[in-house]
C-alpha positions as CSV (number, residue, x, y, z in Angstrom):
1,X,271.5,-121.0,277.9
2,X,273.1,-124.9,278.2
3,X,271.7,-126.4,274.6
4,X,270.9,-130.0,274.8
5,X,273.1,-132.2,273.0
6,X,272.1,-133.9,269.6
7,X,272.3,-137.9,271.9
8,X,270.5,-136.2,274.3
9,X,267.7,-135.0,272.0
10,X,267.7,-138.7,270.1
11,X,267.3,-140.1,273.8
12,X,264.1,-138.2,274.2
13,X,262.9,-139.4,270.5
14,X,262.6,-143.0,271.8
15,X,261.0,-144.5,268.4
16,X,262.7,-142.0,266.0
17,X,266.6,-142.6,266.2
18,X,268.8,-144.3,264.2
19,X,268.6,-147.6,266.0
20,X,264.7,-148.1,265.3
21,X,263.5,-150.2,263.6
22,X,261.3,-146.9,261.5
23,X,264.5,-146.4,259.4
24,X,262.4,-144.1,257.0
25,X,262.0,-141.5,259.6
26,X,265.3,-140.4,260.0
27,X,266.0,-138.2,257.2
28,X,263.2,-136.5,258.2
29,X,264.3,-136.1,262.1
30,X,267.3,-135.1,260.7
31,X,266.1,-132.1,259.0
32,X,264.1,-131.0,262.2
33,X,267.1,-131.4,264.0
34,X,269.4,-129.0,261.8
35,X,266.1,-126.7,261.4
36,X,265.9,-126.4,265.4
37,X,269.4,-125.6,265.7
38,X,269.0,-123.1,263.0
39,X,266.1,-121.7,264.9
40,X,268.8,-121.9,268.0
41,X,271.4,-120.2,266.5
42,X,269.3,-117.4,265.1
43,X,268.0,-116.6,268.8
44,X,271.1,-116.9,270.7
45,X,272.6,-114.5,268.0
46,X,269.7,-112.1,269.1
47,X,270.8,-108.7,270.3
48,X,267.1,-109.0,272.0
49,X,266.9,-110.8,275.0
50,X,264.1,-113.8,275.0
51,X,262.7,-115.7,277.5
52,X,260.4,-118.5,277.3
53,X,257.2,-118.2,280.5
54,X,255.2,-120.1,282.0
55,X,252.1,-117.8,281.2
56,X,250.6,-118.9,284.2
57,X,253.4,-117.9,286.3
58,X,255.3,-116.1,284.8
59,X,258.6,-118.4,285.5
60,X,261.1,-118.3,283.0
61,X,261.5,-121.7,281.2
62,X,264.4,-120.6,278.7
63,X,266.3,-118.0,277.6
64,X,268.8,-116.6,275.1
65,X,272.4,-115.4,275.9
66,X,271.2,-111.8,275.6
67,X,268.5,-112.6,278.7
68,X,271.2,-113.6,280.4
69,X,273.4,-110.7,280.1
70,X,270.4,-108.3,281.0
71,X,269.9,-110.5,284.2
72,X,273.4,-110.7,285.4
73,X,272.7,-114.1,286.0
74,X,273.9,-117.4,284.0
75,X,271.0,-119.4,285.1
76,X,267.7,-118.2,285.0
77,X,265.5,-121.3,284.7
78,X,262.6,-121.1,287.6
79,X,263.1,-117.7,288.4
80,X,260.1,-115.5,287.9
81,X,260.2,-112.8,285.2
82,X,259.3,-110.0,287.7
83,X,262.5,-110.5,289.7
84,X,264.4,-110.0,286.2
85,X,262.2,-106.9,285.4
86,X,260.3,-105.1,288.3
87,X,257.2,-103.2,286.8
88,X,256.1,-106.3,284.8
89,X,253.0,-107.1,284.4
90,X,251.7,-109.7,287.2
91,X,251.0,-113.8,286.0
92,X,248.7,-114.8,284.1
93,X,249.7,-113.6,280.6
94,X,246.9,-112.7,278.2
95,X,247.1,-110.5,275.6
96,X,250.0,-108.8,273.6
97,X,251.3,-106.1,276.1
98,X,254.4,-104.1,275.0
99,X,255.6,-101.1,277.3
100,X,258.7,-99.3,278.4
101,X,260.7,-99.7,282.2
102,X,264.1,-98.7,283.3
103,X,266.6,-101.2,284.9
104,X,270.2,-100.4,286.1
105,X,272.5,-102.9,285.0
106,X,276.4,-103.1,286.2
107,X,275.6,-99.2,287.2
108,X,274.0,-98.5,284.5
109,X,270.2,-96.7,283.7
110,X,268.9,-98.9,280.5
111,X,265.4,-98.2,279.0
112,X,263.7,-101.1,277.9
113,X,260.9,-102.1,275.7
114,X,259.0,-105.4,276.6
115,X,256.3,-107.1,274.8
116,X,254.8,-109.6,276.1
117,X,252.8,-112.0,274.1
118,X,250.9,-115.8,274.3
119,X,252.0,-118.7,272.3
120,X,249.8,-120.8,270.9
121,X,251.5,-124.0,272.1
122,X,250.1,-126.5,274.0
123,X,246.7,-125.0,274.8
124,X,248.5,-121.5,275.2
125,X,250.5,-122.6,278.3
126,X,253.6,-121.0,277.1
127,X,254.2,-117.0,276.5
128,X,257.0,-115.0,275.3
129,X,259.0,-111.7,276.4
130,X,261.1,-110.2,273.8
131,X,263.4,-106.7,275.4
132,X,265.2,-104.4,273.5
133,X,267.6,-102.1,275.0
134,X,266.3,-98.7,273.5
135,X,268.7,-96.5,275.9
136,X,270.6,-94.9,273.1
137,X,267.6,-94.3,271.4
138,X,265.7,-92.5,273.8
139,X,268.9,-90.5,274.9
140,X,268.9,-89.7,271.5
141,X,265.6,-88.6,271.3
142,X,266.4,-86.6,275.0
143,X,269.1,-85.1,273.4
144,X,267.2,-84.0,270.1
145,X,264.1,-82.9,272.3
146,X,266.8,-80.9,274.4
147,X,268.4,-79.3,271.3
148,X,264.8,-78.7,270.1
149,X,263.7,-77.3,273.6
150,X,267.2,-74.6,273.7
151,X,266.7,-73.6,269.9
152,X,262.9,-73.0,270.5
153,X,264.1,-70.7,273.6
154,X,266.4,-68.6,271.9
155,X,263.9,-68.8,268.8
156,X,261.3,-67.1,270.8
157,X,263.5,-64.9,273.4
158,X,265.0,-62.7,270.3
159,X,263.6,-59.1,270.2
160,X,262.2,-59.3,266.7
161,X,259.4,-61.5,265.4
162,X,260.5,-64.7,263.3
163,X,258.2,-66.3,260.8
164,X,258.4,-68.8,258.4
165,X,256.9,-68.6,255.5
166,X,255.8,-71.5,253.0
167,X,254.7,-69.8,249.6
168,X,253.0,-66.9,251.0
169,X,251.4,-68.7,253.7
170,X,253.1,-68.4,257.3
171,X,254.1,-71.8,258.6
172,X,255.6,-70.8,262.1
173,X,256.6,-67.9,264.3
174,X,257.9,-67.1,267.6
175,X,256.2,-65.4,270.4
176,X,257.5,-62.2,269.6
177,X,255.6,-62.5,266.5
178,X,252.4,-63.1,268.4
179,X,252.9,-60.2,271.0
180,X,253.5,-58.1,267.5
181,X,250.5,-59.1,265.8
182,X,248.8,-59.8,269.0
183,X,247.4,-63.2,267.2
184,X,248.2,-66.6,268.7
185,X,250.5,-68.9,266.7
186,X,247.6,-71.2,266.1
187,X,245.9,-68.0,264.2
188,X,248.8,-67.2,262.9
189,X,250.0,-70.2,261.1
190,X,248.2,-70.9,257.3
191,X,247.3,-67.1,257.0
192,X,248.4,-64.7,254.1
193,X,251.2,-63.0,254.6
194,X,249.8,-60.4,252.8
195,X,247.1,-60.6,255.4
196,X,249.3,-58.6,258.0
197,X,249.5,-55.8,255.8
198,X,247.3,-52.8,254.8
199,X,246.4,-53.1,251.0
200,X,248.7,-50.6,250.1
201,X,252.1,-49.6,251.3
202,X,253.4,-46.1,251.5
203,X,254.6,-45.8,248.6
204,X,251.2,-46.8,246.7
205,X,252.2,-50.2,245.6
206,X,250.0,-53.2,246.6
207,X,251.3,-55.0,249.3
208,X,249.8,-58.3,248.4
209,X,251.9,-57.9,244.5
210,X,254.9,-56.6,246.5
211,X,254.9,-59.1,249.0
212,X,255.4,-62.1,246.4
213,X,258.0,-60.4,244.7
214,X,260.0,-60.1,248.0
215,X,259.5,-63.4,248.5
216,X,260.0,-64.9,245.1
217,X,263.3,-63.2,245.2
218,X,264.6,-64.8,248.7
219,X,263.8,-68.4,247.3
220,X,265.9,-67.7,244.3
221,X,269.1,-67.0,247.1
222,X,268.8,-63.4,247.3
223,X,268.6,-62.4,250.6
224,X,267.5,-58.9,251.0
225,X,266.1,-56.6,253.7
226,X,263.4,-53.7,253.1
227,X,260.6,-51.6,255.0
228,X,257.4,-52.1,255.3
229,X,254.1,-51.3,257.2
230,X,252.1,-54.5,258.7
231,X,249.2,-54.3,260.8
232,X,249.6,-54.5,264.5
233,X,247.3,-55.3,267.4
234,X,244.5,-53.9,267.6
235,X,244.3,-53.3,263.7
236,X,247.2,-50.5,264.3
237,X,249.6,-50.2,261.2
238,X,253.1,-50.4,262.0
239,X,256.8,-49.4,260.7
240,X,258.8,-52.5,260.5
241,X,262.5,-53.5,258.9
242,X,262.1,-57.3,257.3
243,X,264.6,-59.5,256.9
244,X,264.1,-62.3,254.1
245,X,266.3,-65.2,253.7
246,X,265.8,-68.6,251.7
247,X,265.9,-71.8,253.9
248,X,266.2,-74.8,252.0
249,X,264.7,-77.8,254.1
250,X,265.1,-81.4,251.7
251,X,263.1,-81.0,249.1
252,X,260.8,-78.0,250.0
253,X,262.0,-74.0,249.7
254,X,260.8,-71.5,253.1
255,X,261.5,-68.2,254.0
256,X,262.9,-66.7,257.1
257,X,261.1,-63.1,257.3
258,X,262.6,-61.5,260.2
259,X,260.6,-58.8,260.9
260,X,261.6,-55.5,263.5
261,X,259.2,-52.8,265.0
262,X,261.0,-49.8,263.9
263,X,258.1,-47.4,264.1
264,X,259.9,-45.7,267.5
265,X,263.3,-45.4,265.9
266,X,260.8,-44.1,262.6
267,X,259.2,-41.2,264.4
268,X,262.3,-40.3,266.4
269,X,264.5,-39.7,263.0
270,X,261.3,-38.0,262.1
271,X,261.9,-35.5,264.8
272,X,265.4,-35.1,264.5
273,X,265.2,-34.3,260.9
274,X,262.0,-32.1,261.8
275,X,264.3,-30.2,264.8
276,X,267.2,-29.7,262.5
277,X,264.9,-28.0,259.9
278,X,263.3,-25.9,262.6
279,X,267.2,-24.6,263.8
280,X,268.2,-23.7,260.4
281,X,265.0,-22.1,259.2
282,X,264.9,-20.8,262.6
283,X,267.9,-18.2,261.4
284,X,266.8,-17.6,258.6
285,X,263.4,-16.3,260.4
286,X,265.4,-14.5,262.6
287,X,267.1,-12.5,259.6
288,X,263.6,-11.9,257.7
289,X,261.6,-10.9,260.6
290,X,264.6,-8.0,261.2
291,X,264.9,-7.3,257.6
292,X,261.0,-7.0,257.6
293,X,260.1,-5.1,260.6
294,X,261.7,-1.8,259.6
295,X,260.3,-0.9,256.3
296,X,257.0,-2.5,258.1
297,X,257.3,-0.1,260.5
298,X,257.7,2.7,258.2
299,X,254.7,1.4,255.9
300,X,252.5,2.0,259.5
301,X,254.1,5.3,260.2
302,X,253.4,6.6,257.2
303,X,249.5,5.5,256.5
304,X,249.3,6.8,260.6
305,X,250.7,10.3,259.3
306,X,248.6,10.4,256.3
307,X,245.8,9.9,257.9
308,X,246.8,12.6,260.7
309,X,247.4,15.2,258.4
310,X,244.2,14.7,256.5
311,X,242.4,15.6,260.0
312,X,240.5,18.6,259.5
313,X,241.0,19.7,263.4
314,X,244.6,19.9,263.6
315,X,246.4,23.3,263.8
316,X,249.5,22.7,261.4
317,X,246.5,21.3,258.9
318,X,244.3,24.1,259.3
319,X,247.6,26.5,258.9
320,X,248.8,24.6,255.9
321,X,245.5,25.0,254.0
322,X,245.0,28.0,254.2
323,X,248.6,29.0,253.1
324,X,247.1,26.7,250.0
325,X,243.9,28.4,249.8
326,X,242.5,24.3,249.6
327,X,239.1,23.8,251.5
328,X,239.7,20.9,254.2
329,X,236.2,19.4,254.2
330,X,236.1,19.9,250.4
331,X,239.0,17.4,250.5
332,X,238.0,15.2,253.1
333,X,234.8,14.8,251.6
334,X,236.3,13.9,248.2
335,X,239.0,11.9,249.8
336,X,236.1,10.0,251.9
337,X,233.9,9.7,248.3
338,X,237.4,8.0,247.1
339,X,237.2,5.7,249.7
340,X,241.0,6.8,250.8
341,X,240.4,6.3,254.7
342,X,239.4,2.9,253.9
343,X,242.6,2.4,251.9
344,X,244.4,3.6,254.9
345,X,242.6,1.4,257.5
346,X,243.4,-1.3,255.3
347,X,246.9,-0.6,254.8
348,X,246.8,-0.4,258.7
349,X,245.8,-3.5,259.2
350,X,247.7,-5.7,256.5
351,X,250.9,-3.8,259.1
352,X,249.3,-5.6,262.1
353,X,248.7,-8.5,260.5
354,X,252.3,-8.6,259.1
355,X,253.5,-7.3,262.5
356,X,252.1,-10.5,264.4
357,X,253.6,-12.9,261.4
358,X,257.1,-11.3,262.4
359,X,256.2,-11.6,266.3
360,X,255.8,-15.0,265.3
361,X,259.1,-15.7,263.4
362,X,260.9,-14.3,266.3
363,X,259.2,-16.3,268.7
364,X,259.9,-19.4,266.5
365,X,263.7,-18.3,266.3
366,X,264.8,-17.8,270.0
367,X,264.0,-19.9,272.7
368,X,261.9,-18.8,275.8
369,X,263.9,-16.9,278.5
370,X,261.1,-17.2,281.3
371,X,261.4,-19.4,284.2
372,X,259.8,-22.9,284.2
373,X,258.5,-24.0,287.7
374,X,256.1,-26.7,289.0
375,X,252.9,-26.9,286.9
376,X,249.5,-27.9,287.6
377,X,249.2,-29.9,284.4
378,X,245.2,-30.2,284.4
379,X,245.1,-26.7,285.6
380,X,246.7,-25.3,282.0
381,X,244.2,-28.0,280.2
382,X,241.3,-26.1,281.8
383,X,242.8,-23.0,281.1
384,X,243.4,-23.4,277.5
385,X,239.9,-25.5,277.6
386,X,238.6,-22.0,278.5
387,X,240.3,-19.4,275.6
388,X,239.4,-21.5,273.3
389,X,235.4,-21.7,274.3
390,X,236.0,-17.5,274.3
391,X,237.8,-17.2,271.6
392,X,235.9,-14.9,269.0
393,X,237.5,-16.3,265.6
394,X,236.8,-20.1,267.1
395,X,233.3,-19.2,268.3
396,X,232.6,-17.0,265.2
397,X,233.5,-19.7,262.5
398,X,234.0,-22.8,263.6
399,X,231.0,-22.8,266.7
400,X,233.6,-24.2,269.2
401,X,230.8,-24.5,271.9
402,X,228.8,-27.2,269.8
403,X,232.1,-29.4,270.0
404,X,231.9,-32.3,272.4
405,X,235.1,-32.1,274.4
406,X,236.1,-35.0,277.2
407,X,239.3,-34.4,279.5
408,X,240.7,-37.4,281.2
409,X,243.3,-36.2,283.7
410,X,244.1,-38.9,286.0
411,X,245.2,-38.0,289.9
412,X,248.5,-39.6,290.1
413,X,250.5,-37.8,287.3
414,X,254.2,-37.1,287.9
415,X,255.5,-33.8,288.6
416,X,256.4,-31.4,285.4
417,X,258.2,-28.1,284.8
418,X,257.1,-25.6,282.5
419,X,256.3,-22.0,281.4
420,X,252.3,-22.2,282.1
421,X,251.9,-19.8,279.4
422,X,253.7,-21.6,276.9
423,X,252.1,-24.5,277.5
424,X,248.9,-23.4,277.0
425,X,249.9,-21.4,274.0
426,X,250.4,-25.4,272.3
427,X,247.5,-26.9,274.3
428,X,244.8,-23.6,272.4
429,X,247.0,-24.0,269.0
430,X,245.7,-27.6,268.9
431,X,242.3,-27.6,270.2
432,X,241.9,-24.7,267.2
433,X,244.2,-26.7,264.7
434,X,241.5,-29.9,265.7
435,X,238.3,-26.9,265.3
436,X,239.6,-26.4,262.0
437,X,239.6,-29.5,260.8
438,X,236.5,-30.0,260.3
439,X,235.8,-26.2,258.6
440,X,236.1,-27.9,255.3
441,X,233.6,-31.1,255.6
442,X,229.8,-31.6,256.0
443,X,228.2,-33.2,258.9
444,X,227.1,-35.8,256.2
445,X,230.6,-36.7,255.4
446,X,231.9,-37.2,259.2
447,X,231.5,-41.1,258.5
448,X,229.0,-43.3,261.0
449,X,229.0,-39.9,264.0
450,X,228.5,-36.4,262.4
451,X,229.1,-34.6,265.7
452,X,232.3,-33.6,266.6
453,X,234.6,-34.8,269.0
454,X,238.1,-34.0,270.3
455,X,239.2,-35.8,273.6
456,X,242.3,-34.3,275.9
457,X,244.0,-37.5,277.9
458,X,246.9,-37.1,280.1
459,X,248.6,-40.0,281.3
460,X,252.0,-41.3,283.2
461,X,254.5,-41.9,280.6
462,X,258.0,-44.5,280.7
463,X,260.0,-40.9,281.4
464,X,257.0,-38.1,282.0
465,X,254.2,-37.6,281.0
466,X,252.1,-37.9,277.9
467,X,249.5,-35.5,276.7
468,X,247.3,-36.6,273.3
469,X,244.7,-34.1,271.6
470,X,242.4,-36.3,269.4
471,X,240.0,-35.2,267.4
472,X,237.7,-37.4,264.7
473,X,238.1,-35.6,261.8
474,X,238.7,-36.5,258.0
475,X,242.6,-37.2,258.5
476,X,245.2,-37.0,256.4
477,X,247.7,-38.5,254.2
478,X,251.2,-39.8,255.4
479,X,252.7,-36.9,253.0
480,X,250.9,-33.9,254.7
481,X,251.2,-35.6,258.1
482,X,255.6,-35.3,257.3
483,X,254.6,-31.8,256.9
484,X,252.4,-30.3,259.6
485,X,255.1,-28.8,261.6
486,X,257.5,-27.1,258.9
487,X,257.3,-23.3,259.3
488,X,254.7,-21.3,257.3
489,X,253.1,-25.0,255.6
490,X,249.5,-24.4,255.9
491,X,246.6,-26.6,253.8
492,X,244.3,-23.0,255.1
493,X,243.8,-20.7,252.0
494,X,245.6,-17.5,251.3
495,X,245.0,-15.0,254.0
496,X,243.4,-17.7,256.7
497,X,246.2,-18.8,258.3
498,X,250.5,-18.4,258.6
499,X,251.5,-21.8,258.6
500,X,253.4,-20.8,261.9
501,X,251.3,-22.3,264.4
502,X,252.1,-25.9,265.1
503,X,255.9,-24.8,264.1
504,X,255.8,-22.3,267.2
505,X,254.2,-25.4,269.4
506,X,256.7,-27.8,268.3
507,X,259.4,-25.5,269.2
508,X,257.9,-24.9,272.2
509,X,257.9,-28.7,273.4
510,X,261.0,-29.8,272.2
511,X,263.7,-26.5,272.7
512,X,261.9,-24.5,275.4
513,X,260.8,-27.9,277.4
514,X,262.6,-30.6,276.1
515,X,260.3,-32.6,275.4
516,X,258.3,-34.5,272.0
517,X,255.8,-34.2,270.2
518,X,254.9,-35.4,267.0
519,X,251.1,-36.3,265.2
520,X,249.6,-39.6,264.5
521,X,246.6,-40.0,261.6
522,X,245.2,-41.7,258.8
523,X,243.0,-40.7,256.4
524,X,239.3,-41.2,257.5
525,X,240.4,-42.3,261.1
526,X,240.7,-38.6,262.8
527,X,244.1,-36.9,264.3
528,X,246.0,-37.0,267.8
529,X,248.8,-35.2,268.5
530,X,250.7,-36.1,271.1
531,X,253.4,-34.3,273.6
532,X,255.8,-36.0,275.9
533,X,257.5,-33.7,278.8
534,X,259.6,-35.6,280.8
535,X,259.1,-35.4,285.0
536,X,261.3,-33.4,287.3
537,X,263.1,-37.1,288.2
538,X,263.7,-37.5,284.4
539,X,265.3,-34.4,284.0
540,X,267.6,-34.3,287.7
């Protein structure tokens, strides 16, 4: 901008100047002078660039140094402000406007903000346009939203949920988090954390106590890492591994919680442990059935020969007694008053039942020789569906017919390989193991539906298939659910059952088929076991 000289300016104050007569003036015009080139100075030292407008027109009547340098121009008197900046606002100017536009200058994109605003000089004819370069600001805030925008990515593309926790109140999370909780984060964030946990964790503790003492101890520096059951979706508990660590942030203290589903990697250390159990205390069923059977045997040899030679219509007894001079039917008849046969049926049958227990531990120990082929999957359902409805024990004490049964088999199940009959053998042990469950509660105590229920679903699994036995009985507790397939546990009383049934299933499934099976359940919230054979692909 070409300043107008100090003669120049005294020129125009015809009246004012040092050669008028009104010599008390010029002190004062002196001061204005030195004020407006103050004002001058001030502007043309500007990193903004100004222009003075015609608000009618929008032509510029002055300008800064800075204006110039944006315009690329030395001159810019009489040339309209949109040619300077295309996307202003068209002539007249009314009204403070401010907004943002781009311009490329010497190759350059700049981003500019303009406001535009009236002076109240002479009758408003006159408006000003103040622009800021703001490029390295807003690539600054490109590069930070950027940054934000990649570390938002990788915060919600990690496999385990991330929350942060203010107090013990969640103030974010990823979207693993909501998939895990199946909450959005909206829902998620200002709740408990306590909240996405049962009341009481396994090992009896209350989660909301426990939960502030984990967290108290990660704001102190101590990171640590622990287990814990949250609830899912749906309102399904969950295994999880949780990370805590303190993140200090200013002035304020958070938590990380990382938090892993390890309720897979739970249940299948579960069945490892439970499989090595079964080998070794298969041997050692293996030895005791052996070492039982023969003096078993000769227990029910011996009651069978008393009881032959106490037969009053046998030669070598008849022979014998009267070498003797003894009376048989004196004998029998005080032997009968005596209640000996009895003794001897009973002793009979305590062999029997002893004989099947040993059947059993062999059967446990060994794995199957027979063939597996192609199975008809809801063929052995309907099968074992069927000996348990005839079964006389089933029928005669736990009414198996008054049991509502639904079987969902869809059509499109993948192809299996098994021995039919020992399939069914774990499909009946079930069904009667879910029968049973309810021999010890009253219709009254069967919560909201007394009748009972147990429903068979087969379904396509990621490797098989998946068969689930559920029943809605009482339940149980996470320590007798560890236990239900260890060889000879049974919650039956003496004499009701050998503990040997779901043992001989399990083995079944996992050595004879190679496959899993392993029991879900909760007090109050009923039973389902559940078997996984893999498919004839899965096993090529």
């Amino acid at each position: 901008m070409q300043k107008p000289s100090r003669d120049d300016i005294r020129k125009q104050l015809i009246g004012f100047g040092e050669d008028s007569v009104r010599k008390s003036y010029y002190p004062e015009l002196r001061r204005n002078l030195q004020q407006v080139e103050r004002f001058r100075a001030l502007l043309e030292s500007s990193g903004d660039a100004i222009f003075t407008l015609d608000a009618a027109t929008g032509i510029v009547m002055d300008c800064n140094h800075s204006a110039q340098r944006l315009a690329e121009r030395d001159t810019l008197e009489g040339i309209a402000l949109g040619d300077i900046l295309p996307g202003i606002p068209a002539p007249p100017f009314s009204g403070t406007q401010r907004m943002e536009l781009t311009k490329e200058v010497a190759g350059w994109k700049m981003h500019l903000d303009v406001m535009l605003e009236p002076q109240p000089i002479d009758g408003g004819r006159y408006a000003s346009c103040i622009v800021r370069d703001v490029t390295r600001r807003v690539r600054a805030e490109r590069e930070l939203a950027d940054t934000l925008a990649t570390y938002r990515s990788l915060y919600d593309s990690v496999m385990d949920a991330i929350i942060v926790i203010d107090g013990a109140r969640i103030a974010d999370c990823n979207n693993i988090a909501e998939r895990l909780f199946g909450l959005h984060r909206g829902k998620l964030i200002g709740r408990s954390i306590h909240e996405m946990s049962p009341p009481l964790q396994p090992d009896g503790r209350p989660s909301p106590q426990m939960a502030l003492q984990h967290i108290e101890a990660a704001i102190r520096g101590r990171s640590h890492r622990f287990d814990w059951v949250h609830i899912g979706a749906e309102g399904v508990p969950f295994r999880a591994e949780v990370s805590l660590s303190p993140l200090k942030h200013e002035t304020h203290d958070y938590c990380i919680a990382v938090i892993r589903d390890v309720t897979e990697q739970h249940r299948m250390r579960e069945l490892m442990i439970q499989t090595e159990k079964m080998h070794s205390v298969g041997g050692v069923a293996a030895g005791m059935a052996h070492e039982i059977n023969n003096p078993l045997s000769a227990i029910a040899q011996a009651a069978q020969n008393i009881e032959r030679r106490l037969a009053t219509d046998l030669a070598g007894n008849i022979k014998a007694a009267s070498v003797t001079g003894m009376d048989l039917e004196a004998l029998r008849n005080y032997l009968e008053a005596r209640g000996v046969p009895m003794l001897l049926g009973h002793i009979r049958d305590a062999c029997a039942r002893a004989a099947t227990i040993v059947r059993n531990m062999l059967d446990f120990s060994r794995r199957s020789d027979s063939s597996r082929t192609t199975c008809d999957i809801e063929a052995i359902i309907r099968k074992a569906l069927a000996l348990a409805d005839n079964d006389y024990d089933l029928r005669k004490h736990h009414d198996f017919r008054s049991i509502h049964i639904s079987f969902d088999c869809p059509d499109d199940l993948p192809t299996i390989t098994c021995v039919p009959t020992e399939l069914e053998q774990v499909i009946f042990n079930l069904l009667k193991n879910a029968s049973e469950a309810f021999a010890d509660i009253d219709a009254t105590d069967r919560r909201e539906d007394p009748a009972i229920h147990i429903a068979v679903t087969t379904e396509e699994s990621y490797d098989g298939l998946r068969l689930a036995i559920s029943d809605n009985g009482p339940g149980m507790h996470e320590a007798l659910r560890r236990r239900v397939f260890e060889p000879f546990f049974t919650t039956k009383p003496p004499g009701k059952g050998t503990g040997l049934g779901l043992s001989v299933s399990y083995f079944i499934i996992t050595q004879n088929h190679g496959g899993e099976m392993w029991v879900e359940s909760q007090p109050g919230a009923g039973t389902t076991f559940v078997i996984r054979l893999p498919s004839v692909c899965a096993g090529a």
